[in-house]
mmCIF file of the protein (N, C-alpha, C, O) and its ligand, coordinates in Angstrom:
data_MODEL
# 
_entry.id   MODEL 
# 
loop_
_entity.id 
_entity.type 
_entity.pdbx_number_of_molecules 
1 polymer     1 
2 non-polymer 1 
# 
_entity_poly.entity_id                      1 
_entity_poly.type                           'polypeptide(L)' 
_entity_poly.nstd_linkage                   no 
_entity_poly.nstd_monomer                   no 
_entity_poly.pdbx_seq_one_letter_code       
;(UNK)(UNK)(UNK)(UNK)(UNK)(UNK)(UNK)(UNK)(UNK)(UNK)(UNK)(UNK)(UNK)(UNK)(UNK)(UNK)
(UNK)(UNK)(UNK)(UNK)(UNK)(UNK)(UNK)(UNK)(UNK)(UNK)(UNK)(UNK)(UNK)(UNK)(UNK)(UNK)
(UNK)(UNK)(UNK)(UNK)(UNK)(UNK)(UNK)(UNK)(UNK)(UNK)(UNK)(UNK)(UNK)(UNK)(UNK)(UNK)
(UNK)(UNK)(UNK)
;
_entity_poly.pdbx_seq_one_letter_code_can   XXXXXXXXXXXXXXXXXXXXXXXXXXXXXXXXXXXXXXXXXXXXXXXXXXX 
_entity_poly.pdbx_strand_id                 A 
# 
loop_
_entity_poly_seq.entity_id 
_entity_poly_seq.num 
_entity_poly_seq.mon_id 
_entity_poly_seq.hetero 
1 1  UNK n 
1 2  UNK n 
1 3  UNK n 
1 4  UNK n 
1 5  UNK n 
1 6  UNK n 
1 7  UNK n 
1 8  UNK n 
1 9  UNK n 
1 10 UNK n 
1 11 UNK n 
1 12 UNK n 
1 13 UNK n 
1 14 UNK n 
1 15 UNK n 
1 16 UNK n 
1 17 UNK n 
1 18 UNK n 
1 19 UNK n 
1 20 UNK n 
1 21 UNK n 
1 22 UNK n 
1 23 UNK n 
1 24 UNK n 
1 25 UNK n 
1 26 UNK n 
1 27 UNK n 
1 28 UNK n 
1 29 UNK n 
1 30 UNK n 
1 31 UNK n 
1 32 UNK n 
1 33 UNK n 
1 34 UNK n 
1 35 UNK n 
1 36 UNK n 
1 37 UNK n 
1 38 UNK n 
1 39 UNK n 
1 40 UNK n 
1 41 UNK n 
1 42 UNK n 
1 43 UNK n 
1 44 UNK n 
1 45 UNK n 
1 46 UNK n 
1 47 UNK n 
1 48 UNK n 
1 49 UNK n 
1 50 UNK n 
1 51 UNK n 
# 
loop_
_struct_asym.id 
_struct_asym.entity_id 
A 1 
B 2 
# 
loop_
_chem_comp.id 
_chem_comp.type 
_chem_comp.mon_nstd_flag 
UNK 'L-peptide linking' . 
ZN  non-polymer         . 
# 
_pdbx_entity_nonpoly.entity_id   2 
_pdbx_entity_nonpoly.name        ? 
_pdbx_entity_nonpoly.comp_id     ZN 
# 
_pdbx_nonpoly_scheme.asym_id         B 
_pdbx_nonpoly_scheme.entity_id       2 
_pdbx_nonpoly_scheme.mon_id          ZN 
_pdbx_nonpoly_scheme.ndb_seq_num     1 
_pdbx_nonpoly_scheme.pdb_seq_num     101 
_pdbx_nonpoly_scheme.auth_seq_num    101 
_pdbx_nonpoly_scheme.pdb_mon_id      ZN 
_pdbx_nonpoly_scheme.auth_mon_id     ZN 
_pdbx_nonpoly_scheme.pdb_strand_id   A 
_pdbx_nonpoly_scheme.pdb_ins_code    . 
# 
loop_
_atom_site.group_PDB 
_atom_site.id 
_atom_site.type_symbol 
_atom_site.label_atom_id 
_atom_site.label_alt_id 
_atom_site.label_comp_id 
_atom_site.label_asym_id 
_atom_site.label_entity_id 
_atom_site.label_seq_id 
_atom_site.pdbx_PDB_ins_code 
_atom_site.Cartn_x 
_atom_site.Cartn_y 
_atom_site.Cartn_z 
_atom_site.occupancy 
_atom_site.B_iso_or_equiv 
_atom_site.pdbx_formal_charge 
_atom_site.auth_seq_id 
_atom_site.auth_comp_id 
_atom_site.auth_asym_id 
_atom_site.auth_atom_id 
_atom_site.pdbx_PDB_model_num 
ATOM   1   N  N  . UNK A 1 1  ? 0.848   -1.200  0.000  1.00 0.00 ? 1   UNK A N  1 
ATOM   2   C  CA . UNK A 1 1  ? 0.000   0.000   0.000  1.00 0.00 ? 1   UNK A CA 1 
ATOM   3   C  C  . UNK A 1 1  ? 0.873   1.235   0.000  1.00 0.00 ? 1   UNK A C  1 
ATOM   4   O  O  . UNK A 1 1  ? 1.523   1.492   1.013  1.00 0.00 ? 1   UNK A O  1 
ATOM   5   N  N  . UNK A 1 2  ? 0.928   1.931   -0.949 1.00 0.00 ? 2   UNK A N  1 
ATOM   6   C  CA . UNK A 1 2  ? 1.132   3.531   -1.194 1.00 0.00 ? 2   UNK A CA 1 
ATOM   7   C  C  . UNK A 1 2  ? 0.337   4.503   -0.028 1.00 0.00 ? 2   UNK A C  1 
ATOM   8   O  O  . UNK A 1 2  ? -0.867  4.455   0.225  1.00 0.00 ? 2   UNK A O  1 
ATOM   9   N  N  . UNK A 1 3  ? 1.125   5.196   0.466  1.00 0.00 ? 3   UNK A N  1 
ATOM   10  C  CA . UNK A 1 3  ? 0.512   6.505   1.482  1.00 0.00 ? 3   UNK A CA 1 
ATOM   11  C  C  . UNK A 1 3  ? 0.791   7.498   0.872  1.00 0.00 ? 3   UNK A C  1 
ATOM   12  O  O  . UNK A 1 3  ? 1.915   7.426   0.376  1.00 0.00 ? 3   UNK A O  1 
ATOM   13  N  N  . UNK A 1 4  ? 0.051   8.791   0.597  1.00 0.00 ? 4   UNK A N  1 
ATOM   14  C  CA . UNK A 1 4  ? 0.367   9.899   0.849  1.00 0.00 ? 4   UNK A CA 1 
ATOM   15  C  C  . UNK A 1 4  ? 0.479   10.738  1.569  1.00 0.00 ? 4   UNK A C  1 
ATOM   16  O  O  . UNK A 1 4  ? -0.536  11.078  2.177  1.00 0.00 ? 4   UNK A O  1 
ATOM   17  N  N  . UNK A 1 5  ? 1.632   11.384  1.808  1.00 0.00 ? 5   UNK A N  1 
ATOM   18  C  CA . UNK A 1 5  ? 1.571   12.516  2.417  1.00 0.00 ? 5   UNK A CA 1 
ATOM   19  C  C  . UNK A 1 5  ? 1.220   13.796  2.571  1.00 0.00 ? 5   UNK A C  1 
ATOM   20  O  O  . UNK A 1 5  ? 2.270   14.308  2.183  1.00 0.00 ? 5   UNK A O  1 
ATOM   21  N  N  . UNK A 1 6  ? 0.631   14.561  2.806  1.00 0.00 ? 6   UNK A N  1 
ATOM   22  C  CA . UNK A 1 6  ? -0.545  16.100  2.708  1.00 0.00 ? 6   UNK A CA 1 
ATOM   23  C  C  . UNK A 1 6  ? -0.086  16.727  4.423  1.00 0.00 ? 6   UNK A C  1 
ATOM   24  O  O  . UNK A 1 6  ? 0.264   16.259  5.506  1.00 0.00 ? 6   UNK A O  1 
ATOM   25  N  N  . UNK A 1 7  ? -0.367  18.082  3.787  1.00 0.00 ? 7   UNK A N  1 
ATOM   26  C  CA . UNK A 1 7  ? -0.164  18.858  4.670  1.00 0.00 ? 7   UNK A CA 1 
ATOM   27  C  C  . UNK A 1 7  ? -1.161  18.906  5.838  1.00 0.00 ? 7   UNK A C  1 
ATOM   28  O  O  . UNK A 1 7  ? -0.885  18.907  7.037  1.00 0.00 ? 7   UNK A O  1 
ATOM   29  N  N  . UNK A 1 8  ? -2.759  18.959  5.075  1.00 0.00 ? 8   UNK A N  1 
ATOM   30  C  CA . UNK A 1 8  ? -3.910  18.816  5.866  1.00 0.00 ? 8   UNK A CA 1 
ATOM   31  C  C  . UNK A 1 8  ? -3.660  17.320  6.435  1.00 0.00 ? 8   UNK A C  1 
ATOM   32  O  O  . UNK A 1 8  ? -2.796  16.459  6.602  1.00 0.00 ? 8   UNK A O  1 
ATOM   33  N  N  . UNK A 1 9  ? -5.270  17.675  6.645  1.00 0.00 ? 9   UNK A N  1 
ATOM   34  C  CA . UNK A 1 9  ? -5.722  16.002  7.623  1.00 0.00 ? 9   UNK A CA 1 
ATOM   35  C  C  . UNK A 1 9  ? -6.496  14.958  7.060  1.00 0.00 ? 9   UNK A C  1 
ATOM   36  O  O  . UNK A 1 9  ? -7.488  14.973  6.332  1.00 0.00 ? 9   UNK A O  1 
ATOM   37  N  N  . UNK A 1 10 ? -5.564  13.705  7.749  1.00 0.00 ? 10  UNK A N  1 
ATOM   38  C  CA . UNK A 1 10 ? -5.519  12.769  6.865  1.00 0.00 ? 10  UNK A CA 1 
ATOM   39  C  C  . UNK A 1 10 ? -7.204  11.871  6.758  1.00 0.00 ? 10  UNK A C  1 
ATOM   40  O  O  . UNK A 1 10 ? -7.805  11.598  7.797  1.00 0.00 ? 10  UNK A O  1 
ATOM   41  N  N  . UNK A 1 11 ? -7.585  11.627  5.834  1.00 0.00 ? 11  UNK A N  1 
ATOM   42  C  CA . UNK A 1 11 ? -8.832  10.700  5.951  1.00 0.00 ? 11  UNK A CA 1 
ATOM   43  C  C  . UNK A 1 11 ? -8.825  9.312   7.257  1.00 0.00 ? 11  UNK A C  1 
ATOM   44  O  O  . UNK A 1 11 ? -8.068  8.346   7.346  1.00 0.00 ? 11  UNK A O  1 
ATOM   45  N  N  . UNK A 1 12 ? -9.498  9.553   7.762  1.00 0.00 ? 12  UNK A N  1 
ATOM   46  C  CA . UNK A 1 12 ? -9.318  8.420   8.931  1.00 0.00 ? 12  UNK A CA 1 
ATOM   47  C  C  . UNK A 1 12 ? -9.429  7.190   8.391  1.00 0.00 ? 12  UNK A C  1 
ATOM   48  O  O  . UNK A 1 12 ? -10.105 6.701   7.486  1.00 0.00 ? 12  UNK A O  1 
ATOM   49  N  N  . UNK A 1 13 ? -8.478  6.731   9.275  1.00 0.00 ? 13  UNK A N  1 
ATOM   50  C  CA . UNK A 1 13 ? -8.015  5.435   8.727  1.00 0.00 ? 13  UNK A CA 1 
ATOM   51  C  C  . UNK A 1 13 ? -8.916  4.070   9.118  1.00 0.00 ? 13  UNK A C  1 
ATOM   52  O  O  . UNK A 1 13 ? -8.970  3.012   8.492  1.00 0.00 ? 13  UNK A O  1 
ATOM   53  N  N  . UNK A 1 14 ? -9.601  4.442   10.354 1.00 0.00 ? 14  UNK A N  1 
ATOM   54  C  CA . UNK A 1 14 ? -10.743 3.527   10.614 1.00 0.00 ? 14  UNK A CA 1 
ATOM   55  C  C  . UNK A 1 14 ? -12.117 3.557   9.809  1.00 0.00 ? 14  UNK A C  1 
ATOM   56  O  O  . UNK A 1 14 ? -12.756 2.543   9.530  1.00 0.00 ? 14  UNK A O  1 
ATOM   57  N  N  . UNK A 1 15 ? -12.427 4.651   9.525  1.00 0.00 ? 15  UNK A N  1 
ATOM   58  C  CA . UNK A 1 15 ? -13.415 4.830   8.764  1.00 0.00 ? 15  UNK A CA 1 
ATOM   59  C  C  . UNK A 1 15 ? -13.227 5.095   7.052  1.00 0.00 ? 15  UNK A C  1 
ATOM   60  O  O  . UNK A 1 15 ? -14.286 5.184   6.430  1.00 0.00 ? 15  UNK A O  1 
ATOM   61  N  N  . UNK A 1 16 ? -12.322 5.187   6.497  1.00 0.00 ? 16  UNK A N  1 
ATOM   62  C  CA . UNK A 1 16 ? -12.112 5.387   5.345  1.00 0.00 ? 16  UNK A CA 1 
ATOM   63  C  C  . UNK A 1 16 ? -13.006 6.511   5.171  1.00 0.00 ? 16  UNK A C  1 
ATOM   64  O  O  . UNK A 1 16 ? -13.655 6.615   4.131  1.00 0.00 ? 16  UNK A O  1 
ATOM   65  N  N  . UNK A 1 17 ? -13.112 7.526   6.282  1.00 0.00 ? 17  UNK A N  1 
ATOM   66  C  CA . UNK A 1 17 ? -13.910 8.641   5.718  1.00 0.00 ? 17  UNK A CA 1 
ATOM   67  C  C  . UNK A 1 17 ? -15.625 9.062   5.659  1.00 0.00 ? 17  UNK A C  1 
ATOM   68  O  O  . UNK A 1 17 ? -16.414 9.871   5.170  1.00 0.00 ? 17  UNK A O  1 
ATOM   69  N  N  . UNK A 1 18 ? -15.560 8.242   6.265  1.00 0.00 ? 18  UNK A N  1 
ATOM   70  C  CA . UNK A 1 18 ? -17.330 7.684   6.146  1.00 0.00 ? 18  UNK A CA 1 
ATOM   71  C  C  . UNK A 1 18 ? -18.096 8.172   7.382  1.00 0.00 ? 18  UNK A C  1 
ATOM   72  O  O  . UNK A 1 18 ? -19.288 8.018   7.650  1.00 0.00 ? 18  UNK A O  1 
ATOM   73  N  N  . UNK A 1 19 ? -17.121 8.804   8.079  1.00 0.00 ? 19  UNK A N  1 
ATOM   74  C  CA . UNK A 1 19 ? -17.169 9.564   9.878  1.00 0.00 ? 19  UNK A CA 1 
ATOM   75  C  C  . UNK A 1 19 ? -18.219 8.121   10.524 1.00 0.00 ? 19  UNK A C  1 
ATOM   76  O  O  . UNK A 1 19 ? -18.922 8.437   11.483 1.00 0.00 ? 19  UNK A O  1 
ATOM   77  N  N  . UNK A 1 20 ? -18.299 7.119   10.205 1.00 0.00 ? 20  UNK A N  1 
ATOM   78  C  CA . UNK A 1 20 ? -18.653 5.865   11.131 1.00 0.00 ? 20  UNK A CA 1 
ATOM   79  C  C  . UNK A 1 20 ? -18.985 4.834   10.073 1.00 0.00 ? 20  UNK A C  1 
ATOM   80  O  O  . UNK A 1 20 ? -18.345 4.485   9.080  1.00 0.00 ? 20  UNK A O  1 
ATOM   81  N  N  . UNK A 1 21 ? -20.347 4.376   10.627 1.00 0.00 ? 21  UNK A N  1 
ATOM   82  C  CA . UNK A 1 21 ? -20.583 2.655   10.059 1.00 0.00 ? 21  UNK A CA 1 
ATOM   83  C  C  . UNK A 1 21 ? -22.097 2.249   10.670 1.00 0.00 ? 21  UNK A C  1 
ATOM   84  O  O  . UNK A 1 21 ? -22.544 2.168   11.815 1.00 0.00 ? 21  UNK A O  1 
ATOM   85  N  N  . UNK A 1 22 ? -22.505 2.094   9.699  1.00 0.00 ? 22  UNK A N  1 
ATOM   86  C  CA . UNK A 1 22 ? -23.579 0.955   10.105 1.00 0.00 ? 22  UNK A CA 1 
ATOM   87  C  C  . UNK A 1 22 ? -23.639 -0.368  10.559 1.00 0.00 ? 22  UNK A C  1 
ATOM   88  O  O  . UNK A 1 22 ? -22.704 -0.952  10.011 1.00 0.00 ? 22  UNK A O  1 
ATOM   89  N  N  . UNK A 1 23 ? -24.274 -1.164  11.299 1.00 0.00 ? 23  UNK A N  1 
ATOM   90  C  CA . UNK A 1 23 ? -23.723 -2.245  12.197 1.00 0.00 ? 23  UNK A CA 1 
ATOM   91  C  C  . UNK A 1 23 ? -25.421 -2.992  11.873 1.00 0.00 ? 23  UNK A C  1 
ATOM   92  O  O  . UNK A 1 23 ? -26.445 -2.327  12.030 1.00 0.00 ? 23  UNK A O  1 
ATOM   93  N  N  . UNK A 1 24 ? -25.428 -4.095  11.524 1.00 0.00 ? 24  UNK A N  1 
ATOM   94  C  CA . UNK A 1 24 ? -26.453 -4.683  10.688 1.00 0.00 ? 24  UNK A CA 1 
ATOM   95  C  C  . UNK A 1 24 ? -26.905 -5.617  12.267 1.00 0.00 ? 24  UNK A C  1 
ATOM   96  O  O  . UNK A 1 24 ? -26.060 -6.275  12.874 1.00 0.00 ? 24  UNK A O  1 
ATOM   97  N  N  . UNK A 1 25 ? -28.076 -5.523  12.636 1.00 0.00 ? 25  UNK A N  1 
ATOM   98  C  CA . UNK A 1 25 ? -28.582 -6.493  13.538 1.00 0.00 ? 25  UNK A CA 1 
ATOM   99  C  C  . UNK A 1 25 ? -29.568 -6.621  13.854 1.00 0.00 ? 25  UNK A C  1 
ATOM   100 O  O  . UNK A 1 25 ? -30.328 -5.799  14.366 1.00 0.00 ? 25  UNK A O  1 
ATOM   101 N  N  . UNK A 1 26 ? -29.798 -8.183  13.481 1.00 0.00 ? 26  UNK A N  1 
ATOM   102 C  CA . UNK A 1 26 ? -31.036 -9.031  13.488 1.00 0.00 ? 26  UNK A CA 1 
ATOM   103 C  C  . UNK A 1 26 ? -31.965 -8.888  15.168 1.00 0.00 ? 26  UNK A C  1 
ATOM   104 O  O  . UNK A 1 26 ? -31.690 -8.825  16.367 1.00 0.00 ? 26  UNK A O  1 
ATOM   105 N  N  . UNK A 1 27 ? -33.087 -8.892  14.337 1.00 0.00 ? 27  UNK A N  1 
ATOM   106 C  CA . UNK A 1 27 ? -34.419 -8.871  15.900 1.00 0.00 ? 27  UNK A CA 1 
ATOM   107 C  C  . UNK A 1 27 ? -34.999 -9.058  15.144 1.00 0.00 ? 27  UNK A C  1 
ATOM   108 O  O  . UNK A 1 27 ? -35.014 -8.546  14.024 1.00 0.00 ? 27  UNK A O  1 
ATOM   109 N  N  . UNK A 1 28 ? -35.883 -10.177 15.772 1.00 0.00 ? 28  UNK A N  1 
ATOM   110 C  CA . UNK A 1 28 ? -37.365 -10.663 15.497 1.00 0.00 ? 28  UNK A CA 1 
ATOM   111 C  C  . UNK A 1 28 ? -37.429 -10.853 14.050 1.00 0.00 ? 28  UNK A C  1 
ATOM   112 O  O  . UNK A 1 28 ? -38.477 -10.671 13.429 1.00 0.00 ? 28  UNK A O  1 
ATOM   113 N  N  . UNK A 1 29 ? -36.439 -11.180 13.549 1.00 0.00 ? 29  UNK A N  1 
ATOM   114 C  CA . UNK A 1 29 ? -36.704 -11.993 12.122 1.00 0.00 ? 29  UNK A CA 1 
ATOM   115 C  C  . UNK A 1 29 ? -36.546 -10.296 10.859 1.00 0.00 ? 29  UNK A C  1 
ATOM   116 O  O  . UNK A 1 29 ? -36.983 -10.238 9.710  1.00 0.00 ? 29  UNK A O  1 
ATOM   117 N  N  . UNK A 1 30 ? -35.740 -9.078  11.684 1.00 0.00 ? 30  UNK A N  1 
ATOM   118 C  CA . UNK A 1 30 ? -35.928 -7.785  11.003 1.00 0.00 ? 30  UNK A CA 1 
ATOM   119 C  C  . UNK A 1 30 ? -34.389 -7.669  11.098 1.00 0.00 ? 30  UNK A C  1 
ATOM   120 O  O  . UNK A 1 30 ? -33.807 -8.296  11.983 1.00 0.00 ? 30  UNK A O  1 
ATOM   121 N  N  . UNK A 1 31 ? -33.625 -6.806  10.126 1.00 0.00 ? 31  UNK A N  1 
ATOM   122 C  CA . UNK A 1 31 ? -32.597 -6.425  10.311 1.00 0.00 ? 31  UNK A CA 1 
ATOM   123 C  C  . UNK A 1 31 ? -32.694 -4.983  10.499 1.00 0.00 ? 31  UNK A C  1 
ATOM   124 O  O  . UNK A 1 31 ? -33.200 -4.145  9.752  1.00 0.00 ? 31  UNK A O  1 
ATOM   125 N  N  . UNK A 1 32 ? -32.142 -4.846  11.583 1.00 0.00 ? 32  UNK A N  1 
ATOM   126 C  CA . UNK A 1 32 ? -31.977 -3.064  11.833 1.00 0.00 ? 32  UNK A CA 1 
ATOM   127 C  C  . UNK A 1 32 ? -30.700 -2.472  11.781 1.00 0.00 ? 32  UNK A C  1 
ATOM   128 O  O  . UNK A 1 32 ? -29.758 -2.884  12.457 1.00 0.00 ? 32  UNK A O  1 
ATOM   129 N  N  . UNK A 1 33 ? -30.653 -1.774  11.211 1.00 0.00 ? 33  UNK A N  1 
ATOM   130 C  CA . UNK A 1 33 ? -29.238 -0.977  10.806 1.00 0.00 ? 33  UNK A CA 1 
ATOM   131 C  C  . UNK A 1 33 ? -29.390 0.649   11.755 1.00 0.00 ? 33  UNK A C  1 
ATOM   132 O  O  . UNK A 1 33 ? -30.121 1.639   11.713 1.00 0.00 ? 33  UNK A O  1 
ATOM   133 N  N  . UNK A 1 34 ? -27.987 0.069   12.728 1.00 0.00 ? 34  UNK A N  1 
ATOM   134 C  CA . UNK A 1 34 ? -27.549 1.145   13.296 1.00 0.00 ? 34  UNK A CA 1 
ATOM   135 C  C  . UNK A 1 34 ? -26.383 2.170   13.481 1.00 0.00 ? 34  UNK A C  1 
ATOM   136 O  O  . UNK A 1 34 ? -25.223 1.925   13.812 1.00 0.00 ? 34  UNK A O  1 
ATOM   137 N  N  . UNK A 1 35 ? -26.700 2.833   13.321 1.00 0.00 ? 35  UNK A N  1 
ATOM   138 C  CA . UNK A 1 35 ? -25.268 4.009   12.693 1.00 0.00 ? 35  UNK A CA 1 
ATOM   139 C  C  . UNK A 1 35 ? -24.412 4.199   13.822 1.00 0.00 ? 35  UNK A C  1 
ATOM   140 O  O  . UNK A 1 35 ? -24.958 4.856   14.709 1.00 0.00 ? 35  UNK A O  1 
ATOM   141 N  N  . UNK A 1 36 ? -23.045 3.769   14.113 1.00 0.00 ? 36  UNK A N  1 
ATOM   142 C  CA . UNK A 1 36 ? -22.246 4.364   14.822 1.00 0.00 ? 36  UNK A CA 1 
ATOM   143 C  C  . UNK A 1 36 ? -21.484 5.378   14.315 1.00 0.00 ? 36  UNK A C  1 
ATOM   144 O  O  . UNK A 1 36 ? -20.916 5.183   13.241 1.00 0.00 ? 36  UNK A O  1 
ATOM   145 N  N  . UNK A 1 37 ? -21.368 6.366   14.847 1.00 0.00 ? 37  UNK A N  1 
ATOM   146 C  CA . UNK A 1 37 ? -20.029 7.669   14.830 1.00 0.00 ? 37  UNK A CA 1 
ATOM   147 C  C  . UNK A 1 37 ? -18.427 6.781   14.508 1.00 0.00 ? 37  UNK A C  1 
ATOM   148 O  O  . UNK A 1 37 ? -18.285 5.735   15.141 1.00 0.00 ? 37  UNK A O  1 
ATOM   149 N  N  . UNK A 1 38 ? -17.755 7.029   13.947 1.00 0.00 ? 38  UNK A N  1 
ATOM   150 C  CA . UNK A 1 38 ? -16.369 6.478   14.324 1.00 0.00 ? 38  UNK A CA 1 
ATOM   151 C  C  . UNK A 1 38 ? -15.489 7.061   15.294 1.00 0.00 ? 38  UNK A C  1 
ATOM   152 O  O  . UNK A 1 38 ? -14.986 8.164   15.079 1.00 0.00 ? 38  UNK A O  1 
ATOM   153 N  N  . UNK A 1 39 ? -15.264 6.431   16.319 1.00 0.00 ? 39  UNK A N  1 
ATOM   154 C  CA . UNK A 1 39 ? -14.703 6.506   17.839 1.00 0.00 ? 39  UNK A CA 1 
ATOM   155 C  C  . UNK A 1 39 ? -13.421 7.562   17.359 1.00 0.00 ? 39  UNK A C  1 
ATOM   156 O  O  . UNK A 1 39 ? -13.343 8.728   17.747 1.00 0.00 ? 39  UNK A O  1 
ATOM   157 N  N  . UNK A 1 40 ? -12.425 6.893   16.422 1.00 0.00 ? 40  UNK A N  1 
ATOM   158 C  CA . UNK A 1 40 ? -11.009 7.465   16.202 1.00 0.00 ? 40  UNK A CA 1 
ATOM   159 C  C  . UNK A 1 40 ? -11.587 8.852   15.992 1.00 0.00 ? 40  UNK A C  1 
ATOM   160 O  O  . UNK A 1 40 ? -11.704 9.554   16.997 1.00 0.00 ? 40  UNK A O  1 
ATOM   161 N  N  . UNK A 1 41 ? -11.921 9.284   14.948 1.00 0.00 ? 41  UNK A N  1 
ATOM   162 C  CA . UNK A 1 41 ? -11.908 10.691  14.528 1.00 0.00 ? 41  UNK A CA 1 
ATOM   163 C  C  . UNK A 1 41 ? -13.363 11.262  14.997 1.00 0.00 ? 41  UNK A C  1 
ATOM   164 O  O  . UNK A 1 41 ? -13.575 12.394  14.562 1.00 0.00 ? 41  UNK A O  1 
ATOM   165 N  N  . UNK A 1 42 ? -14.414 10.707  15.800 1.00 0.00 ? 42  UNK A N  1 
ATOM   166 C  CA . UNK A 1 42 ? -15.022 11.244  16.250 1.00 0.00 ? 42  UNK A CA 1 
ATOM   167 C  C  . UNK A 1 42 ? -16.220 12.249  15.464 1.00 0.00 ? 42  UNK A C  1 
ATOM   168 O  O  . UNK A 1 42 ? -16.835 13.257  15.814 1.00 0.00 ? 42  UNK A O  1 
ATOM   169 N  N  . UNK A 1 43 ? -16.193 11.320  14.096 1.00 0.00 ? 43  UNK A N  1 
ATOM   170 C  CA . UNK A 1 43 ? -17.230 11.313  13.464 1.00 0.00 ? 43  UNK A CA 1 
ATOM   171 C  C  . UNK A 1 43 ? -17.237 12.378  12.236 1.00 0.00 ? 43  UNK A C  1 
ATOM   172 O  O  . UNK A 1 43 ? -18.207 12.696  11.549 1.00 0.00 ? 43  UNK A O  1 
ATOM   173 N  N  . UNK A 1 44 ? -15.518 12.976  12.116 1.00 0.00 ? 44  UNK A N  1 
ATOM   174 C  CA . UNK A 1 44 ? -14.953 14.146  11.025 1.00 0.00 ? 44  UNK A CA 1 
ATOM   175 C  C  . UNK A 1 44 ? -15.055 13.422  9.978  1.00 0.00 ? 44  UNK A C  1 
ATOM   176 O  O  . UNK A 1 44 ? -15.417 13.811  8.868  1.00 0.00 ? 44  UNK A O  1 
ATOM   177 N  N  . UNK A 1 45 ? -14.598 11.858  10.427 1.00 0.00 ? 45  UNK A N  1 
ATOM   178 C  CA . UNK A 1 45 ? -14.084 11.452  8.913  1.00 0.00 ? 45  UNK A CA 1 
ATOM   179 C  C  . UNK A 1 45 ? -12.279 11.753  8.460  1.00 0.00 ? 45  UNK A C  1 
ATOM   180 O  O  . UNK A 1 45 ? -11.724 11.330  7.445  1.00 0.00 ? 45  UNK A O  1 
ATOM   181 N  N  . UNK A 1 46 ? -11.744 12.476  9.403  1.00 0.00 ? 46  UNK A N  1 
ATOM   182 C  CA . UNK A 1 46 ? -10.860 13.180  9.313  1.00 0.00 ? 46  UNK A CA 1 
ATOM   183 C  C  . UNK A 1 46 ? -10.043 12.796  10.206 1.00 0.00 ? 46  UNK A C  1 
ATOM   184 O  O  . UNK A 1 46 ? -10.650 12.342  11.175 1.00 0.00 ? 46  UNK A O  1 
ATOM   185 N  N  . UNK A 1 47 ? -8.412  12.765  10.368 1.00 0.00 ? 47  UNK A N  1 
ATOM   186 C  CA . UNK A 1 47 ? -7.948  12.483  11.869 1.00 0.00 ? 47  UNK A CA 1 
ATOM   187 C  C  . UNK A 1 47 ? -6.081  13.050  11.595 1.00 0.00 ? 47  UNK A C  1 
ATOM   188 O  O  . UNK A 1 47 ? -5.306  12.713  10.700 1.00 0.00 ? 47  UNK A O  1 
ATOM   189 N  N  . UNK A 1 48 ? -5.946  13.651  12.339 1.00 0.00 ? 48  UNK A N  1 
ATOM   190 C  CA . UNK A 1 48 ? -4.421  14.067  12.524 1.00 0.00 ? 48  UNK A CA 1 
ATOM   191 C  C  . UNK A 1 48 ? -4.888  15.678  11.949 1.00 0.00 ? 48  UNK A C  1 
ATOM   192 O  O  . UNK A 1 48 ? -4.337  15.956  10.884 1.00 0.00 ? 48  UNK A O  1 
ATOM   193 N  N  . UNK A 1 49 ? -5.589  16.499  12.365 1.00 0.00 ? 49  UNK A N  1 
ATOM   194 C  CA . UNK A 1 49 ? -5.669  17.197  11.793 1.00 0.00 ? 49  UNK A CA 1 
ATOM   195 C  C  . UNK A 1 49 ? -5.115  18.191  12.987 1.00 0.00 ? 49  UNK A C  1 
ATOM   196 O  O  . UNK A 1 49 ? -4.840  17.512  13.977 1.00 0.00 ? 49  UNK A O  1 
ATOM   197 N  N  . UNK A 1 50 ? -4.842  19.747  13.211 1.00 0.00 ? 50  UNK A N  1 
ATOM   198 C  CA . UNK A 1 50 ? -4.854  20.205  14.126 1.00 0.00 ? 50  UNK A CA 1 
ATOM   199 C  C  . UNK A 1 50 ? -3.147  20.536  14.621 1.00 0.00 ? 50  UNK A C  1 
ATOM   200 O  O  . UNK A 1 50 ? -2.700  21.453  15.311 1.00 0.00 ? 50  UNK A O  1 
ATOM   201 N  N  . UNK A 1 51 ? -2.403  19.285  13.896 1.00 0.00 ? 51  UNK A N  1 
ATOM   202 C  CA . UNK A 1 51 ? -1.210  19.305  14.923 1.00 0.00 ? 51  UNK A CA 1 
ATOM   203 C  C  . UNK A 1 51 ? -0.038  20.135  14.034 1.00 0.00 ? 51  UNK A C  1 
ATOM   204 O  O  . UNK A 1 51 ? 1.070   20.352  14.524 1.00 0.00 ? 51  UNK A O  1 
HETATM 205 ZN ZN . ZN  B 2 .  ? -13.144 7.675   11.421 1.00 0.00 2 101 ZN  A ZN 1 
# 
């Protein structure tokens, strides 16, 4: 894997940017999709930014 380097801030690496994730889970024969924030960047999408 190739990295780039940028001055700004980098796309988070847990989220590929997506500032979280949906988390697929079954009840009662239904799938419910629930959105988490991504913990690392805290839901920018973004991370190392600032320094
Ligand atoms: Zn993230």
């Amino acid at each position: 894997m190739s990295q780039q380097q940028t001055a700004g801030p980098r796309t988070c690496t847990s989220c590929g940017g997506a500032k979280g994730r949906t988390v697929d889970t079954s009840h009662d024969g239904k799938t419910v999709q629930t959105w988490h924030t991504c913990t690392p960047c805290h839901g920018t999408g973004t991370q190392g930014g600032g320094v």
